[in-house]
C-alpha positions, -999 to 999 in steps of 0.1 A, spaced: 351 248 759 338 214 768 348 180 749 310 181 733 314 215 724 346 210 707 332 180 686 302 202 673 327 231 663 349 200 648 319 189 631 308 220 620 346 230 605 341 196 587 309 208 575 323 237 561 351 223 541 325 197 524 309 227 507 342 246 502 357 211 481 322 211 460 322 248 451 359 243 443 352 213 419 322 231 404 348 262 395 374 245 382 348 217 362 331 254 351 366 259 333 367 228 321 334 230 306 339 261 282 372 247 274 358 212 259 326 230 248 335 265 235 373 257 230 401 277 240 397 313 228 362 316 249 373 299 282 407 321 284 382 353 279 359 336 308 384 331 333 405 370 323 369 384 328 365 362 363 399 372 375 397 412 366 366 412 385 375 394 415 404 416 416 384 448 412 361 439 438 387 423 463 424 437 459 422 470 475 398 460 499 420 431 510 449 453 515 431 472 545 418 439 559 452 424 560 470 456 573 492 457 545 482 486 524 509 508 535 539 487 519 553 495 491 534 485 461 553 456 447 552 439 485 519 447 489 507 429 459 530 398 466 520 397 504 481 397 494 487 369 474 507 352 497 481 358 526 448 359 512 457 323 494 470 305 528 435 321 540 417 299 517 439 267 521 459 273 487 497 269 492 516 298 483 556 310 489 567 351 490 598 358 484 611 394 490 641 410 473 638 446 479 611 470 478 605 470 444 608 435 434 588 407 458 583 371 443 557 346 445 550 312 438 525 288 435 542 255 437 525 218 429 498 206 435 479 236 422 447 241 442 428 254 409 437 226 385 430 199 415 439 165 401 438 152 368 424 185 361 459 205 352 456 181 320 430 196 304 436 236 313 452 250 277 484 271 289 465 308 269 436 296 299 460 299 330 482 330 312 441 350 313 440 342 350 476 364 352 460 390 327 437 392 348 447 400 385 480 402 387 489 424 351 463 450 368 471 455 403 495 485 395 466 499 376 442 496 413 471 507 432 478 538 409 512 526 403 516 521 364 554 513 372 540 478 391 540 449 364 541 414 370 569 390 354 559 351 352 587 329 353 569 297 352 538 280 349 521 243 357 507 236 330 526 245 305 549 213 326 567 236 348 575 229 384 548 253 400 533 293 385 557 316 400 570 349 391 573 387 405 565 422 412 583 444 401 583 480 400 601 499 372 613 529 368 585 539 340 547 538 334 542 508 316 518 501 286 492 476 286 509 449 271 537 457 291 523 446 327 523 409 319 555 398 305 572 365 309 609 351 318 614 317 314 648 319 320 643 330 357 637 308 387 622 323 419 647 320 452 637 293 480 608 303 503 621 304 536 590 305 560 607 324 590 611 352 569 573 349 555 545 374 567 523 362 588 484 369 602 482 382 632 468 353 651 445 376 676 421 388 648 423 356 626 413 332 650 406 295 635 364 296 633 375 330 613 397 313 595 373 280 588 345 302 577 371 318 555 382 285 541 347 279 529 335 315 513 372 316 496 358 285 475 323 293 474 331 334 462 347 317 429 311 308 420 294 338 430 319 357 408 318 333 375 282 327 373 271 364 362 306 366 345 293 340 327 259 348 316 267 383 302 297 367 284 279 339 265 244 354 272 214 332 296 210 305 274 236 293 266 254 303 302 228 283 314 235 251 295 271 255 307 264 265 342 240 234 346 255 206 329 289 216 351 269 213 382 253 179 375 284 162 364 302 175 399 274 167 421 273 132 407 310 128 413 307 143 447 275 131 468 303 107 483 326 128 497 303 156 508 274 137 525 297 117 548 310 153 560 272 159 567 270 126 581 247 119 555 241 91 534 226 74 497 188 66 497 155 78 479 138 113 481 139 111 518 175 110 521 183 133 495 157 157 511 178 149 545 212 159 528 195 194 508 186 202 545 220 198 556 236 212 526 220 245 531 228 247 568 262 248 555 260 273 536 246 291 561 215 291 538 176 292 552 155 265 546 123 248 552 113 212 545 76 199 543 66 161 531 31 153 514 32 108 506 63 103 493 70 143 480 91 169 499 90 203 492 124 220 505 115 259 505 152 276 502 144 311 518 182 326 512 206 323 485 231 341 508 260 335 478 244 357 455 234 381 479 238 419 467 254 405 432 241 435 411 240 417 378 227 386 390 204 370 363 179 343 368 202 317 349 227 325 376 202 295 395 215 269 366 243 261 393 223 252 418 200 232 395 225 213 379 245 207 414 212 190 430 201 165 400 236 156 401 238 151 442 207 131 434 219 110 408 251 106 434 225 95 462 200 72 444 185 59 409 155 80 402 153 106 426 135 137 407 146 171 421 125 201 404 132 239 408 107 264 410 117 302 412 103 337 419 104 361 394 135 372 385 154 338 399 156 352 431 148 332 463 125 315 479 137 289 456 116 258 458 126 223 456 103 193 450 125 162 455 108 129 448 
């Protein structure tokens, strides 16, 4: 590959992880957002319902992909988490300790709670997360022996979320596959001894690309999750006043990874354009005096999302008039949608 060539795929890798850190932020503000405006009880049930269905729709699947469904179930579950997390850039450590017992452990700084925001996530919030994935993964591996044991937890002030897999020696009840063991501390990670990806099918564009959906498939997941939880009206409210506080905080960071930068209607038009490249999204952009019209012919996240809803578009509302608050006083962005909320979405920036 030639020095120019490298550059664009550089570029193109920096590209990527723009959109990865704003679909990150716009998941964790989501959970931040029920918490300060429905309260505990009602983001805890948000994020179990978020976390069951990603790990319905992902776990088992995963297992083949990775080449790990043949272990034994309490290393199978540790090792996905282990390798589908370092996958999507978020530091994790597996311990094993036999075949029925395999640790893990997330250890600071958490990649969910990014920042400042591990201060505001309610400990009953992160425990639904555990509920969950990890309390069911027995269940999808038709192993009711397999239950998870947390031994610690960051927010709660804890040096990291950690705990293990362990499979007993009986079926376990419901309440029974998410227990907790404060008094336990998870051995030292030793990387030698850590699984690893075989390098030959996860070569690093794979792995880029990967970086960017593992953020971006948080958002696919929570918007519907959200609206048949709290129904389209009010999901909507919370799914577009989330994206237009992160898109004001983050027109900074992401246009300079799209070698963007602040301006009027032009520039912001300029930066959509770029934007939905990197998402891998199709789009068209057409100027009349001092109007664009940005014609967005894919919205390839919600792609084959059976219970997608026309609120479900709230996130991408509320991320553009806050990107354009980020860019420039008084730029107007205006959505207009097919029936059903389904693309073309058009945008009318000016």
């Amino acid at each position: 590959m030639t020095a120019a060539a490298d550059a664009a795929q550089e570029a193109q890798w920096k590209r990527w992880r723009a959109v990865a850190d704003l679909y990150h932020a716009y998941f964790t503000g989501l959970i931040l957002t029920v918490v300060t405006r429905r309260g505990t009880a009602d983001a805890a049930e948000f994020v179990f319902r978020v976390f069951r269905r990603q790990q319905q729709e992902r776990f088992l699947p995963g297992l083949r992909k990775l080449g790990i469904d043949h272990l034994p179930p309490a290393v199978a579950a540790a090792q996905y988490h282990y390798l589908s997390n370092w996958i999507g850039g978020v530091h994790v450590e597996y311990m094993y300790e036999s075949d029925a017992k395999a640790w893990i452990r997330y250890p600071p700084p958490r990649w969910i709670w990014k920042g400042t925001a591990i201060c505001g996530v309610p400990g009953e919030v992160s425990r639904a997360m555990l509920r969950g994935w990890h309390a069911n993964n027995g269940v999808a591996l038709g192993d009711l022996r397999l239950g998870f044991v947390c031994t610690k937890q960051s927010v709660d002030g804890q040096d990291g979320l950690e705990g293990y897999y362990h499979q007993y020696d009986h079926p376990l009840e419901l309440d029974q596959r998410l227990v907790f063991a404060r008094h336990l501390e998870a051995p030292l990670f030793d990387a030698k001894t850590a699984p690893a990806l075989p390098v030959a099918s996860w070569p690093k564009p794979r792995l880029e690309k990967a970086y960017r959906n593992y953020a971006m498939e948080y958002v696919r997941t929570a918007a519907p999750v959200m609206v048949q939880l709290f129904g389209p009206e009010d999901a909507g409210y919370l799914l577009h006043l989330t994206g237009k506080l992160i898109g004001m905080q983050y027109f900074d960071e992401v246009a300079a990874a799209l070698a963007m930068s602040r301006g009027g209607a032009s520039a912001f038009a300029s930066f959509l354009g770029a934007l939905f490249a990197a998402q891998d999204d199709t789009a068209e952009t057409s100027q009349s005096e001092g109007t664009f019209e940005i014609r967005q012919q894919s919205w390839k996240l919600m792609d084959d999302v059976a219970d997608y809803h026309g609120a479900c578009a709230k996130v991408l509302e509320g991320l553009f008039e806050g990107l354009a608050a980020g860019c420039g006083r008084h730029i107007g962005v205006h959505m207009r949608t097919a029936a059903g909320g389904r693309p073309p979405l058009v945008w009318v920036v000016e």
